[in-house]
N, C-alpha and C positions, 0 to 999 in steps of 0.2 A: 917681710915687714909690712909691705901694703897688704899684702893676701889677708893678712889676719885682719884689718881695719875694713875690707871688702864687705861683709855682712852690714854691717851698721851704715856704711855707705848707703846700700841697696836700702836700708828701713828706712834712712833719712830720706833716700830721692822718691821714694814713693807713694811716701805720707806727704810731702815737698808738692809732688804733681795730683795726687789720687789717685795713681794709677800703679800696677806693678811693670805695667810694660813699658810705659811713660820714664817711669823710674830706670827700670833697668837701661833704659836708652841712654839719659842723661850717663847712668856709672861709665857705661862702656862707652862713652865720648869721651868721658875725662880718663878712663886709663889709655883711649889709642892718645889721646892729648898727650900723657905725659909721657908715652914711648918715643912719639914724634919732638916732643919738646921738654925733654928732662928738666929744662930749672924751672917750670912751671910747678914742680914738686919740693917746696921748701925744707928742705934737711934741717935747717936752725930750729923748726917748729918741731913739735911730737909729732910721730907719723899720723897719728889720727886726723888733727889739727890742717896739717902738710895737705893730706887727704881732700878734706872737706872747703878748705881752700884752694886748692886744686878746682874741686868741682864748681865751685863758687865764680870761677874765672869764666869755666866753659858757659854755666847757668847765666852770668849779667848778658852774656853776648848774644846771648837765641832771642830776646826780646819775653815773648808769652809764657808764662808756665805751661801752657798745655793748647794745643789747635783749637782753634773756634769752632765749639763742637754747633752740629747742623741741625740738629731734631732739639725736641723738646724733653731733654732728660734731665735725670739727676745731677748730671755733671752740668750739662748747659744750664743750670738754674744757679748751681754753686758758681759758674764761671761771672755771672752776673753779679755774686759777689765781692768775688776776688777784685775787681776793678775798683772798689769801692775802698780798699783796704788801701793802708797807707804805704806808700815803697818799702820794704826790705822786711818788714816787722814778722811777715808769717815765717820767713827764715830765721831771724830769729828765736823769735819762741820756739821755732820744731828745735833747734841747735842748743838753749838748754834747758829743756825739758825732757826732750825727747832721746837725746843725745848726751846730757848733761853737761854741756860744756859750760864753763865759767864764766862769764861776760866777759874776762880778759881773752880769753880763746876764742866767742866769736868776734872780738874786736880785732882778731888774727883773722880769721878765717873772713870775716867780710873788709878788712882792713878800712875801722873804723875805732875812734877810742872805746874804752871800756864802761863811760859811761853812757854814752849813745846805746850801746847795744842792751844796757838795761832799761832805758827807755824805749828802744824799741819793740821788748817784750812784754813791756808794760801797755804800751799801745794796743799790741795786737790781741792782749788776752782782754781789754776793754771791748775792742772793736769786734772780735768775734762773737762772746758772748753775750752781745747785747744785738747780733744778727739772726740770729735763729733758737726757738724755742721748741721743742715737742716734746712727745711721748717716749720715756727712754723705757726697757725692757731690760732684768739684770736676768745673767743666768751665771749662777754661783752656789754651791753647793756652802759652804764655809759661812753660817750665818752673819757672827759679827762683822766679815769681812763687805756681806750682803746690805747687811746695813750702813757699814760703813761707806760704800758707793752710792746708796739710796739719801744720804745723807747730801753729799757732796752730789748730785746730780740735781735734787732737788732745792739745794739752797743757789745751785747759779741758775735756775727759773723752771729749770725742765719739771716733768711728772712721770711718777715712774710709774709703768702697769701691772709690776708684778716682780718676784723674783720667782725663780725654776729652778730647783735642784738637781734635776735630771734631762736626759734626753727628750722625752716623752711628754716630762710637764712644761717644759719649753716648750714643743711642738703644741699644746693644747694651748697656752696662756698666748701664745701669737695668734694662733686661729680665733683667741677671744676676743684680742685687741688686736688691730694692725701695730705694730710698734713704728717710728719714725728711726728708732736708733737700738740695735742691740748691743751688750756690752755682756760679755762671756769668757769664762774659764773652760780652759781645756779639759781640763781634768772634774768630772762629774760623781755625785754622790753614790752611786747604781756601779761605778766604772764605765759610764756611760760617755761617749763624746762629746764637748761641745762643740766642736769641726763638724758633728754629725748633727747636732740641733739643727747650727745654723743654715748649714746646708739643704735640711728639709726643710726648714721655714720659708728661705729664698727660693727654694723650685716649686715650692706653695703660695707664695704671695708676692714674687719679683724683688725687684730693688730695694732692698734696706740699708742704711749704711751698717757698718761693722767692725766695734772694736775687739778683741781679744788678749784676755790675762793669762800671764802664766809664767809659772818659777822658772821655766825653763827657757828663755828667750832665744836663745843661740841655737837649741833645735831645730826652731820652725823659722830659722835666716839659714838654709843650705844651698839655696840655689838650685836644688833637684825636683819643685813642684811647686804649684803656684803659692804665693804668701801672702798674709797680709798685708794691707796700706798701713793698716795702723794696728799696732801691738806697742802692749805696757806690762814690764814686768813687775814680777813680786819679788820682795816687797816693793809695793806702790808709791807715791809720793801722793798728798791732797792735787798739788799742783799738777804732777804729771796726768791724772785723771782730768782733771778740768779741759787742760791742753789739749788730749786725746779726744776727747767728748765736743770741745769747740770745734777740733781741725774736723773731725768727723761728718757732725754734723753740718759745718761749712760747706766742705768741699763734697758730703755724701757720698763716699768711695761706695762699691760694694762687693770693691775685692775680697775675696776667702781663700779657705786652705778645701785643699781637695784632697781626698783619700788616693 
């Protein structure tokens, strides 16, 4: 019953921290948590629910989302942000957008009513998207779907540089622009990779953040290689893009899938 809920666990604490390692640490606190302490795990609730409440318990009590990072990075610039956000609000928007859960579910899961937790996604998709703006890069073989991201990327402030249908003209249109933020499907026009895009792009120009699309979500949540922070399946929502694209560029993960 938990096993099967375990994948979306791992997506939510990852996108949650920025991290996949970060992430995974928090999952496996909260399942040795609930071996050691079974009624931490609400049966009355859906196990999903159960689940994510669960983690929610272990998450209020560590204090920071993530160590105070030392150097001058992508993360330490986003951690500057994160303080500035209002309590609770980035969990809930990952929980339902990211997650899909109802605002009565995360009024379970953060046990708080159901209308607080739509206000506090409302907060957070303000307060994000009004903290960072740049250069977003699509690579999307699927035109109207191409636009349809260039659409919604550029109506909450960002600029887009380009879209890439392939491997190749991804690799070229990053070398032409640096991008701030990439946002790629898996599956390419050529049969080409975008795990392979991005991959050559990052060992070519460092740190970008990085979302990834694809029909196939539960593939690339196995637990057998590194994943991404942030993935959004198809079909999309307007909002769950926004969401991805805020938390993104907020927190600037620049976790990827490795072959």
């Amino acid at each position: 019953m938990i096993g099967q809920e375990l994948p979306y666990l791992r997506r939510y604490a990852r996108a949650l921290t920025g991290s996949q390692t970060s992430g995974d640490r928090y999952a496996a606190a909260t399942l040795e948590t609930i071996l050691v302490e079974p009624s931490i795990f609400d049966s009355a609730m859906s196990p999903r629910v159960a689940l994510f409440h669960a983690f929610h318990m272990v998450w209020s009590t560590t204090g920071a989302p993530v160590a105070e990072p030392e150097a001058d990075t992508l993360e330490a610039r986003a951690q500057v942000h994160l303080r500035n956000l209002t309590k609770n609000t980035r969990e809930a928007l990952l929980l339902h957008t990211i997650e899909e859960l109802s605002f009565a579910e995360i009024g379970q899961v953060m046990k708080i009513p159901p209308e607080e937790a739509e206000e506090l996604v409302a907060i957070a998709l303000r307060e994000m998207e009004n903290s960072v703006c740049g250069r977003i890069m699509v690579i999307e073989d699927e035109s109207l779907i191409a636009m349809d991201i260039e659409s919604i990327v550029t109506g909450m402030g960002h600029s887009v540089t380009g879209n890439a249908r392939t491997r190749d003209a991804a690799v070229k249109l990053a070398q032409k622009e640096r991008p701030d933020l990439i946002l790629a499907d898996i599956h390419l026009a050529d049969d080409s990779s975008g795990i392979d895009a991005v991959n050559m792009i990052l060992r070519e120009l460092g740190d970008i953040p990085v979302i990834f699309i694809t029909a196939y979500p539960d593939r690339l949540l196995t637990g057998e290689r590194p994943e991404p922070a942030f993935l959004i399946p198809k079909p999309y929502t307007e909002e769950q893009v926004r969401s991805a694209v805020s938390q993104a560029m907020f927190f600037a993960s620049t976790e990827t899938l490795m072959n």
